[in-house]
Each structure stands twice: as structure tokens, then as C-alpha cells.
N, C-alpha and C positions, 0 to 999 in steps of 0.2 A: 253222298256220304251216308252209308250205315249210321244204326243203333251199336252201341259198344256190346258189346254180351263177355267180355269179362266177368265171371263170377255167377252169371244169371244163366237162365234154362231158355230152352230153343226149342219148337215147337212149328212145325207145320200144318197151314190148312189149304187147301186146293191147290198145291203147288207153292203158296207165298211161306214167307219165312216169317218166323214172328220170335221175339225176344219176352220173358214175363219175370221178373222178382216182386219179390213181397219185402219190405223196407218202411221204416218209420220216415215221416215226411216231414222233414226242418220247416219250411213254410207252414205246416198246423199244429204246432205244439206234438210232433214227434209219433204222432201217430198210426197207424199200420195201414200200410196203403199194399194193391196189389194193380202192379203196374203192368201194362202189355203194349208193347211197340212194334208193329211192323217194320220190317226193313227198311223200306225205302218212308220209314215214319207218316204214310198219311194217312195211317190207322194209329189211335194214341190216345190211350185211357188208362183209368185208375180209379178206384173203387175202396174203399174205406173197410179193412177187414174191421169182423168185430164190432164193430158199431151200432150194431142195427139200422142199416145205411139202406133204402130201398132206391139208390141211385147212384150212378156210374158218371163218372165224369168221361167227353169225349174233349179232345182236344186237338184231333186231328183232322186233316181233309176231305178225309171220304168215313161216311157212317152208313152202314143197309145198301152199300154200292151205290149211293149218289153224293157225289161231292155238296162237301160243306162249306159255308163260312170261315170256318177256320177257326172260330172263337169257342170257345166254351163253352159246353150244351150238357145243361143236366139230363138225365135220363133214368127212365126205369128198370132195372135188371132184370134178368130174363131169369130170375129164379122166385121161389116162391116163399124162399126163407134169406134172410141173408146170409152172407157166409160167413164161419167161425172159423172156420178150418179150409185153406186152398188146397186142391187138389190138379193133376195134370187135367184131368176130368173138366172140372169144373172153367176151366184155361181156355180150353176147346169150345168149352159150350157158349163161352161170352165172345170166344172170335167171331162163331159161327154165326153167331146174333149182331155183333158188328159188322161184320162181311154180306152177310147176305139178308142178314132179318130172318133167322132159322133161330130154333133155340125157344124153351122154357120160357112161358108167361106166366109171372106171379102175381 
């Protein structure tokens, strides 16, 4: 079973399908997450807009193309400022960095 994309933006990288909104998160006091789901969800992360947050949350089964644990793995964003502002751009750049370990090191 898919990720819903109701309402959210859709975005492709190397052929996979990927879903991303940006949404306040009821579990932290409401605030600004930017979320990106692969289809078949074993890529799944969120990232703290605004915060000055220099880490991503993974939550899914595969990270840099080697499967994972499954649990919860902080990490370092592949940018060199944190982001204030999401952009498609920007969407790409953390897949690529998810997906393959391409991508901006800040």
C-alpha cells in the first residue's frame, strides 16, 4: 500500500516516486516539519523547517541504498545552512542524499 498524496506534491528521482509536504507536527508542539515519503515508504524522513535543526530524521528502511534498522536514526543534512524556506530544489537534493548519499555536505 502507497503513501496518500491527497493534497501533497509528488516528485521523482531515478525512476521512484516520492510524496513531500511541509505540515506542523501534533506530536512536537506543532511545529514545522518537512516530510518525504517514498512510495512503497522505505524511504521516510522529516526535518524541522525553521529551527535551525542540523539534522533529519530517518525513519524508514533503507538510508544511502543500504537497508536499515528501521528505527529512528538522527542525522546530518546535506545542507550547509538549515532551511527557512522549502523549495522543489531543495526536495531533490535530500532524496538524492537519502537515496544514494549524493547531495551537499554542510
Amino acid at each position: 500500500m502507497g503513501v496518500s498524496a491527497k493534497g501533497r506534491r509528488r516528485i521523482q528521482y531515478q525512476g521512484q516516486n516520492f510524496v513531500w509536504w511541509v505540515a506542523p507536527d501534533s506530536d512536537d508542539c506543532d511545529r514545522i516539519y518537512l516530510n518525504i515519503v517514498s512510495e512503497d515508504k522505505s524511504i521516510v524522513l522529516a526535518y524541522r523547517v525553521n529551527g535551525e535543526s542540523f539534522r533529519i530524521i530517518s525513519k524508514g528502511r533503507r538510508l544511502h541504498g543500504e537497508k536499515t534498522s528501521g528505527k529512528w536514526q538522527l542525522c546530518k543534512i546535506p545542507f550547509r545552512e538549515p532551511l527557512m524556506v522549502v523549495t522543489p530544489k531543495d526536495v531533490v537534493q535530500i532524496i538524492a542524499w537519502a537515496v544514494d548519499g549524493k547531495g551537499e555536505q554542510g
